[in-house]
DRENDREN-381001 format. One line per 10 residues: their letters; for each residue x, y, z of N, C-alpha, C, O. Coordinates in pm, 1 decimal. Example, Ala and Ser with C-alpha at 12.3 -4.5 7.8 and 13.67 -1.06 7.14 Angstrom:
# residues 2
as = 1319.0 -569.0 780.0 1230.0 -450.0 780.0 1320.0 -330.0 780.0 1423.6 -331.9 846.5 ~ 1285.0 -225.0 708.0 1367.0 -106.0 714.0 1290.0 3.0 787.0 1340.9 113.8 803.9
This chain:
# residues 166
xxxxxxxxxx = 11902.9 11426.0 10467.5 11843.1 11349.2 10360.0 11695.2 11382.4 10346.0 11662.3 11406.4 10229.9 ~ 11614.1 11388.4 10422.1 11500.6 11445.3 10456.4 11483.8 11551.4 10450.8 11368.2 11574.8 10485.8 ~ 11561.5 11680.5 10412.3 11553.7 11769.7 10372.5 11537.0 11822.9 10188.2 11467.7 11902.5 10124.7 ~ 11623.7 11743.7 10165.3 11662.1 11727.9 9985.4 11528.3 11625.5 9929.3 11475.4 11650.8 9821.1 ~ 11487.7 11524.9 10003.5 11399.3 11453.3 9951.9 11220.6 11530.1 9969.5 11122.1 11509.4 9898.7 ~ 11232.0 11599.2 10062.8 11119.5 11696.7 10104.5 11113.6 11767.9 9971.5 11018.3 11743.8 9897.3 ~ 11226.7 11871.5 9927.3 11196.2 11952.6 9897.3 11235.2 11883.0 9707.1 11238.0 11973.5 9623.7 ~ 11256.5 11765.6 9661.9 11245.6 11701.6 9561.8 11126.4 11696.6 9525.2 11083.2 11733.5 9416.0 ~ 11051.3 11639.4 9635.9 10909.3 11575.1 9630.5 10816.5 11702.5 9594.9 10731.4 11716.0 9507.0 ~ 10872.4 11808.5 9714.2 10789.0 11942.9 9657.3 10775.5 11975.9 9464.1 10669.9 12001.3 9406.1
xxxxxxxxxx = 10894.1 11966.8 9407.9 10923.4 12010.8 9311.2 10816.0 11893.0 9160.0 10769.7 11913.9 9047.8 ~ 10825.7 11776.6 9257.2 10751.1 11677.0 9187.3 10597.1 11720.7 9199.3 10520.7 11689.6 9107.9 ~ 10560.9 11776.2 9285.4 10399.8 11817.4 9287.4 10373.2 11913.1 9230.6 10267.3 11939.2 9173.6 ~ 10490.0 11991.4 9242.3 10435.1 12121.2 9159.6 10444.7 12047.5 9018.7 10328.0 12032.5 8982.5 ~ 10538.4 11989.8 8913.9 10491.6 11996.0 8769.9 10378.0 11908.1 8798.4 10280.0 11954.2 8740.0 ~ 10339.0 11766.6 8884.1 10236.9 11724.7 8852.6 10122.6 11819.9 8862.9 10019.7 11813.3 8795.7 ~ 10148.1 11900.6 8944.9 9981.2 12020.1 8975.2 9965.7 12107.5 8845.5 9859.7 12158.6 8809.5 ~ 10091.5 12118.1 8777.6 10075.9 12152.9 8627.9 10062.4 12118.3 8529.5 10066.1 12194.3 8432.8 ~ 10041.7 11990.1 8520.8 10017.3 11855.1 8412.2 10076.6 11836.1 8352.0 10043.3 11801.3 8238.8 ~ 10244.8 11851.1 8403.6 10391.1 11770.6 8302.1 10343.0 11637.3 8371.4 10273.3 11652.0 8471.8
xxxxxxxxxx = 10377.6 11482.6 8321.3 10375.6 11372.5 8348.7 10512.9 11397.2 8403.0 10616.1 11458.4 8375.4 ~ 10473.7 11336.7 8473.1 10633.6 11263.4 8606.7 10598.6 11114.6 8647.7 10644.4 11065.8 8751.0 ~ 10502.8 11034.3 8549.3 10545.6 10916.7 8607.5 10677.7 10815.1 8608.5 10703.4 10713.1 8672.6 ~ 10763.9 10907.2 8486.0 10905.5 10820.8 8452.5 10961.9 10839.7 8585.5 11064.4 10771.9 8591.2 ~ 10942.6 10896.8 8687.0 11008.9 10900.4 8833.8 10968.1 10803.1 8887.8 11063.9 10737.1 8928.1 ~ 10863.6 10752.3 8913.5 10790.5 10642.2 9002.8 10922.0 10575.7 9055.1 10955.3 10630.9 9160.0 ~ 11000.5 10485.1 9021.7 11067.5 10419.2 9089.0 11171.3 10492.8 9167.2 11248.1 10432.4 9242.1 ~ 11175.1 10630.3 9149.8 11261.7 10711.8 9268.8 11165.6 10756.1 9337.8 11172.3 10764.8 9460.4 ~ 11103.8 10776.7 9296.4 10965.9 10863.2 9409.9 10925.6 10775.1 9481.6 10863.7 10835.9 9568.9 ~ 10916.1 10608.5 9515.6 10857.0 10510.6 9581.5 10983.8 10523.6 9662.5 10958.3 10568.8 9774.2
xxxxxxxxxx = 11132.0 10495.1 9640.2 11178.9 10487.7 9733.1 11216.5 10557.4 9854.8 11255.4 10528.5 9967.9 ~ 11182.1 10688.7 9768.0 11171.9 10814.7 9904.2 11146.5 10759.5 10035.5 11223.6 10769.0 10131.1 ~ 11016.1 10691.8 10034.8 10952.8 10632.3 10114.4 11043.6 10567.3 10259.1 11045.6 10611.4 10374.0 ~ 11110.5 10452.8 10202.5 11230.0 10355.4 10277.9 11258.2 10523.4 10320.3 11200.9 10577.8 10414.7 ~ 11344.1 10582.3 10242.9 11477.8 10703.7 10316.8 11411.7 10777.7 10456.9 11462.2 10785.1 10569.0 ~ 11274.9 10831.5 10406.3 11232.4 10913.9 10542.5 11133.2 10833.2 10595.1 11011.6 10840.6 10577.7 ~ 11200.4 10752.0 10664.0 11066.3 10678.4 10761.8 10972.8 10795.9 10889.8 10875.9 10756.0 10954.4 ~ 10986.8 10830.7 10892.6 10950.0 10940.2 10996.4 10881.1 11078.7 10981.7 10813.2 11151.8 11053.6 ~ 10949.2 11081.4 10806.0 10855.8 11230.4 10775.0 10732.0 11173.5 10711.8 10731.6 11096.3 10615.9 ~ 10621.7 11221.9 10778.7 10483.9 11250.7 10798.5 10436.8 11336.4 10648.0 10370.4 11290.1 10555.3
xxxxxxxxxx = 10495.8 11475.1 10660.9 10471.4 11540.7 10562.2 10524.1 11463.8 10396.5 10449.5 11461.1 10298.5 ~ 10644.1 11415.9 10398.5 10711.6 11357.3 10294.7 10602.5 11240.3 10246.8 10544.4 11234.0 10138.4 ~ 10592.0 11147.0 10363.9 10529.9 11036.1 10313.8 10406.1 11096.4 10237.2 10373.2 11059.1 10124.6 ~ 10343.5 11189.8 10307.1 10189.5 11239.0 10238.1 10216.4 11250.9 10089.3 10154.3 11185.7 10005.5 ~ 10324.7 11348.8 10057.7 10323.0 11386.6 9922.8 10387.0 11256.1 9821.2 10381.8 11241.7 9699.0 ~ 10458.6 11155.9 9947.8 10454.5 11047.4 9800.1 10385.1 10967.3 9799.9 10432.7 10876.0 9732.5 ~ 10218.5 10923.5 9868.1 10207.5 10830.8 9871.7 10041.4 10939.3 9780.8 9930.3 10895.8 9750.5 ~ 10081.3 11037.8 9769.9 9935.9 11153.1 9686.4 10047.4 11080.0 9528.8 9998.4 10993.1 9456.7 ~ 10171.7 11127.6 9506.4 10243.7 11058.2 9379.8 10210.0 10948.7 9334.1 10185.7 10930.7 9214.8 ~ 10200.5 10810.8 9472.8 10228.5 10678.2 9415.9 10050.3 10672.6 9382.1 10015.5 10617.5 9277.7
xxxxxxxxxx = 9960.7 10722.6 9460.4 9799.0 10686.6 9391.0 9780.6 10767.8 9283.6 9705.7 10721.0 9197.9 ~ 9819.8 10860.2 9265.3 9831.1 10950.7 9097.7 9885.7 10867.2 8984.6 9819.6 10835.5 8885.7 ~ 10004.9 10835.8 9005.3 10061.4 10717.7 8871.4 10034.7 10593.8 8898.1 10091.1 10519.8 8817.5 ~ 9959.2 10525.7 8993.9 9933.1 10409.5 8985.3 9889.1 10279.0 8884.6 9921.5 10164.2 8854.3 ~ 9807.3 10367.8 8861.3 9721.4 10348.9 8672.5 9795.3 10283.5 8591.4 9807.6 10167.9 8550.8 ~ 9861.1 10426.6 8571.1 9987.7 10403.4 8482.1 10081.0 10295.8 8476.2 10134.1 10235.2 8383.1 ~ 10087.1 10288.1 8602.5 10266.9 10201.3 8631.6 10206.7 10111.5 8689.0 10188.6 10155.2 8802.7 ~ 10158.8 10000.7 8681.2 10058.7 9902.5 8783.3 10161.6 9803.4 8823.8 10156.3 9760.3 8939.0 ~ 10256.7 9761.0 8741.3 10385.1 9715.7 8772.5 10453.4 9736.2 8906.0 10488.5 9665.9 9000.8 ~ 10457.1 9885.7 8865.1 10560.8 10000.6 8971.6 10447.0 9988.9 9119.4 10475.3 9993.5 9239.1
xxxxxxxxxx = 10374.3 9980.0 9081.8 10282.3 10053.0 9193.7 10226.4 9887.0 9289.8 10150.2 9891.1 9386.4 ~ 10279.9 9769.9 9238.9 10271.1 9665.6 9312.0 10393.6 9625.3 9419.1 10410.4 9543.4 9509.5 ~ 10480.0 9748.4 9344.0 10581.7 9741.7 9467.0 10587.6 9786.6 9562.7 10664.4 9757.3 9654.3 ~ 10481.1 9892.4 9558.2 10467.7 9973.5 9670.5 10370.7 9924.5 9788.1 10354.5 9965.1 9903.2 ~ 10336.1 9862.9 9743.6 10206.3 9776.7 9820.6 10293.7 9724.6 9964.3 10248.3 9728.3 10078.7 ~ 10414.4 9681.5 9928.4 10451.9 9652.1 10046.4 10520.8 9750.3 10192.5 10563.8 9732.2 10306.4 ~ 10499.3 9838.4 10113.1 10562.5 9944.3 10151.4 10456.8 10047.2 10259.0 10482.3 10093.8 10370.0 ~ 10358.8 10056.1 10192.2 10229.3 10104.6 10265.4 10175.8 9966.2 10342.5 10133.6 10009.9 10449.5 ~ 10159.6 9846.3 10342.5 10150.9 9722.7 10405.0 10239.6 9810.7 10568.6 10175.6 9848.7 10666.7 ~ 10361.8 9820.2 10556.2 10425.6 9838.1 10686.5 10381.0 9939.3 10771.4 10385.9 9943.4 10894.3
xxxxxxxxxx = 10313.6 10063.9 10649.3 10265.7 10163.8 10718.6 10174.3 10152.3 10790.9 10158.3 10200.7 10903.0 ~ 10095.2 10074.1 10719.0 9929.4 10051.2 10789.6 9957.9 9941.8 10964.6 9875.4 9868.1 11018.7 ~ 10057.0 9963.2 10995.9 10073.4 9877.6 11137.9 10187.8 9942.7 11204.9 10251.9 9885.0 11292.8 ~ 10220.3 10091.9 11154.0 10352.2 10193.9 11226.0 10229.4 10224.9 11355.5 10109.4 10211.1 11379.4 ~ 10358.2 10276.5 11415.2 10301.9 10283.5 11603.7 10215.0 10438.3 11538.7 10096.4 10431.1 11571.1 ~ 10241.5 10552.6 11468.9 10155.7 10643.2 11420.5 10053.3 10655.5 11382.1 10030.2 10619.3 11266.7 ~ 9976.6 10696.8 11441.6 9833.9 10677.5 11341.0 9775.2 10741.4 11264.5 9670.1 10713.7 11206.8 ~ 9859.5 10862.6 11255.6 9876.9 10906.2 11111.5 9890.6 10881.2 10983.3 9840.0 10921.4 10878.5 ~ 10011.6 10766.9 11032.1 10092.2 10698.4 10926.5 9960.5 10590.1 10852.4 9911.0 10569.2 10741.7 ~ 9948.3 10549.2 10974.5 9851.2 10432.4 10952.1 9721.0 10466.9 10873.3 9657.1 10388.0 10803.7
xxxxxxxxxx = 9696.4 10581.4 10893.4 9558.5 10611.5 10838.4 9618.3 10673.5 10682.4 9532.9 10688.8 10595.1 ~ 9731.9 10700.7 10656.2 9835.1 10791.0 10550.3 9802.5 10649.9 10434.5 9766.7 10660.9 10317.2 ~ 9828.4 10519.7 10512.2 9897.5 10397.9 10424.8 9756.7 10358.7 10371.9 9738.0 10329.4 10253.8 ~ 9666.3 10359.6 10458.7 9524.9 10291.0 10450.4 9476.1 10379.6 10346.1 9435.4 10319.7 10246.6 ~ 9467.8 10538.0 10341.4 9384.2 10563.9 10249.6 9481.2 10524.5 10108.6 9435.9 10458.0 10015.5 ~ 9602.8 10571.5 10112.3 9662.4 10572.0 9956.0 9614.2 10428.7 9918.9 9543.3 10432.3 9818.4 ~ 9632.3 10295.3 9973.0 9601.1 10151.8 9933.2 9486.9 10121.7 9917.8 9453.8 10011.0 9875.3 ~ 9402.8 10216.2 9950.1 9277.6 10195.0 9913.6 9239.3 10272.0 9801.3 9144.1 10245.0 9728.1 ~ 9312.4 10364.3 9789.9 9289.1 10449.7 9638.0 9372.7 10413.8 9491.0 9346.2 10454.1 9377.7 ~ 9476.2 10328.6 9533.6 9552.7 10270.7 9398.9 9440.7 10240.4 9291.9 9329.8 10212.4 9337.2
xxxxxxxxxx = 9453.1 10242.2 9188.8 9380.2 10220.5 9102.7 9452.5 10139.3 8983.8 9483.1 10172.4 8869.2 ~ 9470.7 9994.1 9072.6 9540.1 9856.3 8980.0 9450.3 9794.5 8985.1 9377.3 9792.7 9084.2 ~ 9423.7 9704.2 8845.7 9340.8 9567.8 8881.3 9418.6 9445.8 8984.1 9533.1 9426.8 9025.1 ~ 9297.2 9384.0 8996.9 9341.4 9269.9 9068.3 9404.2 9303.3 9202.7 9478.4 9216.1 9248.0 ~ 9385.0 9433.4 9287.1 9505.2 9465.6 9426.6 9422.8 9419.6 9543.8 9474.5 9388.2 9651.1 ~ 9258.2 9415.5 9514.4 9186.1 9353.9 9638.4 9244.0 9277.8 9734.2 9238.9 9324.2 9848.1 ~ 9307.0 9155.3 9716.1 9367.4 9112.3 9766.6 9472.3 9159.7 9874.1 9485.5 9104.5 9983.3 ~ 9550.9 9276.4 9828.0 9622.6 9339.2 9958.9 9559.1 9456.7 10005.1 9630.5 9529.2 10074.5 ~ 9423.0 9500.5 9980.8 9346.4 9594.6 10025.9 9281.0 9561.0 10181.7 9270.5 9631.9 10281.8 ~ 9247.4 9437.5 10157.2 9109.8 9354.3 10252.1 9177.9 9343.0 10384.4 9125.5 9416.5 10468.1
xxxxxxxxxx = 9264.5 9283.1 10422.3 9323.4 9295.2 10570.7 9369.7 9391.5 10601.9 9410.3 9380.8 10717.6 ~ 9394.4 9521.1 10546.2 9460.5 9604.2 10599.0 9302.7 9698.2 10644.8 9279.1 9755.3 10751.3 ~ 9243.0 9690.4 10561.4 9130.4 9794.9 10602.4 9042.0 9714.0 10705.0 8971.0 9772.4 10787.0 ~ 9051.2 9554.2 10694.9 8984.7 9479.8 10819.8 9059.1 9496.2 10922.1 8996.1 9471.0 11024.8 ~ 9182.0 9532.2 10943.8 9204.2 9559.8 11072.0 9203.0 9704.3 11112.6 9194.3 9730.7 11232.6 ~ 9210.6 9797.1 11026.4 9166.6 9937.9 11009.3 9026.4 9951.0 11117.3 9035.2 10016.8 11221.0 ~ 8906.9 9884.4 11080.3 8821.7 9873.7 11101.0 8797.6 9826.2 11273.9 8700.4 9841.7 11347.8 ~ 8884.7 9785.3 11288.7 8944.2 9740.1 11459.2 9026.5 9803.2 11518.3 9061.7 9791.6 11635.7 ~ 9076.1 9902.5 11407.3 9192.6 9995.2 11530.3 9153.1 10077.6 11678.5 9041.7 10073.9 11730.7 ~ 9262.5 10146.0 11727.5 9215.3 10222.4 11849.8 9227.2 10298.5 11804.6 9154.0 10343.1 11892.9
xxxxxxxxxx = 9255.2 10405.0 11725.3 9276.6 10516.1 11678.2 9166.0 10534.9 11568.3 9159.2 10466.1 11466.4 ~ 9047.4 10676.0 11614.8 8967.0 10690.7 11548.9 9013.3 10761.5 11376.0 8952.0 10745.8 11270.3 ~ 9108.2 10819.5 11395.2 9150.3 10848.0 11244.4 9152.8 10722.4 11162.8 9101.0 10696.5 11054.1 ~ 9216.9 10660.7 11233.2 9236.4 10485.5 11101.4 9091.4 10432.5 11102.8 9049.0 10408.1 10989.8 ~ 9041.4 10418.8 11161.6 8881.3 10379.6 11164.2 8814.7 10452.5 11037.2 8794.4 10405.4 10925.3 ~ 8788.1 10573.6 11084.0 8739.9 10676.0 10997.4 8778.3 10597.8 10868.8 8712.5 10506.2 10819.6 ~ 8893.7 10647.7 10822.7 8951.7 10599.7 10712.5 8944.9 10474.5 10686.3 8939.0 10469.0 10563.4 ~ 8942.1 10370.2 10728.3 8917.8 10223.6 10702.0 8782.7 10193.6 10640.5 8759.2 10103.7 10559.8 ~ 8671.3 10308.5 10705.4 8508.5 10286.6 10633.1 8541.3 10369.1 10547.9 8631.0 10293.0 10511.4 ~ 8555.3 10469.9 10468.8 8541.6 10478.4 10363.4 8636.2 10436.7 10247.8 8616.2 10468.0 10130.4
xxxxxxxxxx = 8760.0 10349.9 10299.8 8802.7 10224.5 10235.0 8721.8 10175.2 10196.5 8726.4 10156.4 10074.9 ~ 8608.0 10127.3 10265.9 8497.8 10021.1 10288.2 8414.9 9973.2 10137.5 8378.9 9867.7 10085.2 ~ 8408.6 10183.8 10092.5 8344.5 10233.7 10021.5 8401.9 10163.8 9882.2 8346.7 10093.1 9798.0 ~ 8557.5 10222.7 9897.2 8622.7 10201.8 9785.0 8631.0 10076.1 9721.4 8618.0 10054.1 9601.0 ~ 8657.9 9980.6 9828.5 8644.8 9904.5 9792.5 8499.1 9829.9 9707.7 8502.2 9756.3 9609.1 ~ 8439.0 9853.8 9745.6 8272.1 9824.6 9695.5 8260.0 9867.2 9560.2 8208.7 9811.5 9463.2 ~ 8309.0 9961.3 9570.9 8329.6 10020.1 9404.4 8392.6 9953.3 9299.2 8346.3 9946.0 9185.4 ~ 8538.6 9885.9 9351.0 8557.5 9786.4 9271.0 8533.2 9688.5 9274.1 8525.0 9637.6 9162.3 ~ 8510.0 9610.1 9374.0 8455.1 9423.2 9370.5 8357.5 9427.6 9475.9 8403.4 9411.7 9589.1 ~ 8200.2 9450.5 9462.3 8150.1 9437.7 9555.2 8139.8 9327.8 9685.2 8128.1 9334.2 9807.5
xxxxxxxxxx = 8151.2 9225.6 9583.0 8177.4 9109.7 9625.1 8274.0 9049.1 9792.2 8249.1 8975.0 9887.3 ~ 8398.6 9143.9 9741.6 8470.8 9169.6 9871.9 8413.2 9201.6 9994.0 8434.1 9129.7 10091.8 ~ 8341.4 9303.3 10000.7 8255.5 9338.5 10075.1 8144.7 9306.0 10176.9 8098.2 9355.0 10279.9 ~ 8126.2 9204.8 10101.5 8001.7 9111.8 10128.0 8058.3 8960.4 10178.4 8035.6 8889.2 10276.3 ~ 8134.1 8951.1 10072.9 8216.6 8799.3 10177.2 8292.4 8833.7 10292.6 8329.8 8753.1 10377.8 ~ 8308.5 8925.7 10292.4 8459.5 8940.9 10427.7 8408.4 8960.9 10562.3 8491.2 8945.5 10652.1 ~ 8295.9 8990.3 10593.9 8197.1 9029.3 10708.7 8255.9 9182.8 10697.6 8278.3 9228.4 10809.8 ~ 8284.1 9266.7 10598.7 8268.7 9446.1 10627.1 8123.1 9528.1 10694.2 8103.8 9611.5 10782.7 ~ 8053.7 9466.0 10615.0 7936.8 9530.3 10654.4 7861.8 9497.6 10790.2 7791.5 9582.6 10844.8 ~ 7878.3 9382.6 10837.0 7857.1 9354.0 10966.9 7986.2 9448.3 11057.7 7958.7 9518.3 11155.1
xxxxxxxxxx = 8071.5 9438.2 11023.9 8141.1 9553.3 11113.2 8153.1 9669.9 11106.2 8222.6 9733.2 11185.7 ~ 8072.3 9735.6 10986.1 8056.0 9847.7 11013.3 7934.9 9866.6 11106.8 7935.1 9929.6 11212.6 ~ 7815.4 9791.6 11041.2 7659.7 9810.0 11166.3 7721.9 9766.4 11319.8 7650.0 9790.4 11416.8 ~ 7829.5 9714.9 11337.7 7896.7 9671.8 11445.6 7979.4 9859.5 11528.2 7980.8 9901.3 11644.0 ~ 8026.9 9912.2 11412.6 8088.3 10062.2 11467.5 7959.0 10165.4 11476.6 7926.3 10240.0 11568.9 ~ 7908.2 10146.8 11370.7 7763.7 10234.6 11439.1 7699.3 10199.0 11566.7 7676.0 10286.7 11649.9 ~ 7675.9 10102.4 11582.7 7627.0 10041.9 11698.7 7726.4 10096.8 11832.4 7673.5 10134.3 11937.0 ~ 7844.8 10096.0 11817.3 7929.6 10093.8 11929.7 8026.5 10215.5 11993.4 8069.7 10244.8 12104.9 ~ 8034.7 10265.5 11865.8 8188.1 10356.3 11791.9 8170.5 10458.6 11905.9 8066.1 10429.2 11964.2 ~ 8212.6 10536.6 11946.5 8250.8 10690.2 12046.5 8260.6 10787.9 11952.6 8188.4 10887.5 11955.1
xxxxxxxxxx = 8382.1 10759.0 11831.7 8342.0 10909.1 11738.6 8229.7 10910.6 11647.2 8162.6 10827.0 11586.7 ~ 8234.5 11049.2 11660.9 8131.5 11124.4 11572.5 8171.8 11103.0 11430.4 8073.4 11061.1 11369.5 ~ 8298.3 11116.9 11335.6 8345.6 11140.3 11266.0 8283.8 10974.8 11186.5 8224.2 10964.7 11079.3 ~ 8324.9 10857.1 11286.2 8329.2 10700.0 11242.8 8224.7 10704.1 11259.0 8200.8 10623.5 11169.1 ~ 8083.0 10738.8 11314.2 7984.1 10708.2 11290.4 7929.9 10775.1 11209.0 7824.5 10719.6 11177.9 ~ 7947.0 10883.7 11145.6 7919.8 10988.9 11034.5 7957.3 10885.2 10927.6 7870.1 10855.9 10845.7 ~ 8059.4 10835.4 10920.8 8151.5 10766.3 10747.0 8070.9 10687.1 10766.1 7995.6 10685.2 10668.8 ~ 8027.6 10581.9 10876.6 7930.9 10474.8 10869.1 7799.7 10456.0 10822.2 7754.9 10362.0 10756.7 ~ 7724.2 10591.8 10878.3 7617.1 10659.7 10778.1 7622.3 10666.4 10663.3 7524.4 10642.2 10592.7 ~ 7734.7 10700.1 10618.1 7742.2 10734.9 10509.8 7794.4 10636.3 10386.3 7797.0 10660.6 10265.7
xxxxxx = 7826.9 10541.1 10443.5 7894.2 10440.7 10350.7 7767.5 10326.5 10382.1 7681.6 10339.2 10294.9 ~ 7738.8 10239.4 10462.9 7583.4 10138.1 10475.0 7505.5 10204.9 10370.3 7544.9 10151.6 10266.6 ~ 7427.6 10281.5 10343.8 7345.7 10278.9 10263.2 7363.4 10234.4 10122.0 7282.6 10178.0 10048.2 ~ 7504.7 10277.5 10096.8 7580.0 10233.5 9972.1 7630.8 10119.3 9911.3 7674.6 10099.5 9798.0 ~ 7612.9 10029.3 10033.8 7695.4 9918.1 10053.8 7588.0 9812.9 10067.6 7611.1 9708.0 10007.6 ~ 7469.4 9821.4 10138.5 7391.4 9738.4 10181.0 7230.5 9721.5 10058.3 7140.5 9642.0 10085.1
């Protein structure tokens, strides 16, 4: 199954990389998701699909929310950092709401990839409701990962996102 859905998904990137619209797929292309719990590579290319038509399908793309929700707490931290950036890149109104805990606990993970990725969530988020940002204590936990952090990478995004933010 993971073979046919791999190489579906392939076929879906290529017309999108050629600018046929394929959002009339969205609701098969989200469920890919459920079928290959495990492929890494698969999930990448649908969850690059589900933040591409998001826009579009804001409907479609609130279903998926729950879907990357599970990712962002898989034992992978791949996965986890896979779920965190696409949910932070949807581009629906009103999704703040399922953005904010996932990247606040992002922001607490052990795994420096989800970290990484959780601050420049940080970013994204700021971009659309600054507000979020500022009420949730983000910015105290980021001067909290600069202050503390071991990677280079999380204290680089931290640099780089505080100035923007503060």
């Amino acid at each position: 199954m993971s073979r046919g859905s791999r190489s579906s998904c392939k076929g879906q990137q290529l017309h999108l990389a050629a600018g046929m619209d394929m959002s009339s797929l969205f609701p098969s292309m989200t469920s890919c998701a459920n079928l290959s719990p495990d492929d890494i590579v698969l999930k990448k290319m649908l969850y690059l699909y589900i933040t591409h038509y998001a826009a579009q399908t804001p409907d479609l793309a609130l279903l998926t929310i729950n879907q990357l929700h599970k990712d962002c707490i898989d034992q992978d931290p791949t996965v986890r950092g896979l779920a965190l950036r696409s949910l932070c890149s949807l581009r629906v109104n009103n999704y703040m709401e399922y953005v904010t805990s996932p990247v606040l606990a992002g922001l607490d993970d052990r795994h420096p990839y989800v970290r990484r990725t959780a601050v420049i969530g940080v970013l994204k988020i700021y971009h659309s409701d600054a507000s979020v940002v500022m009420n949730t204590g983000m910015v105290e936990r980021l001067k909290q990962l600069l202050r503390c952090d071991s990677d280079p990478q999380v204290l680089a995004n931290c640099l780089h996102v505080l100035p923007k933010v503060c």
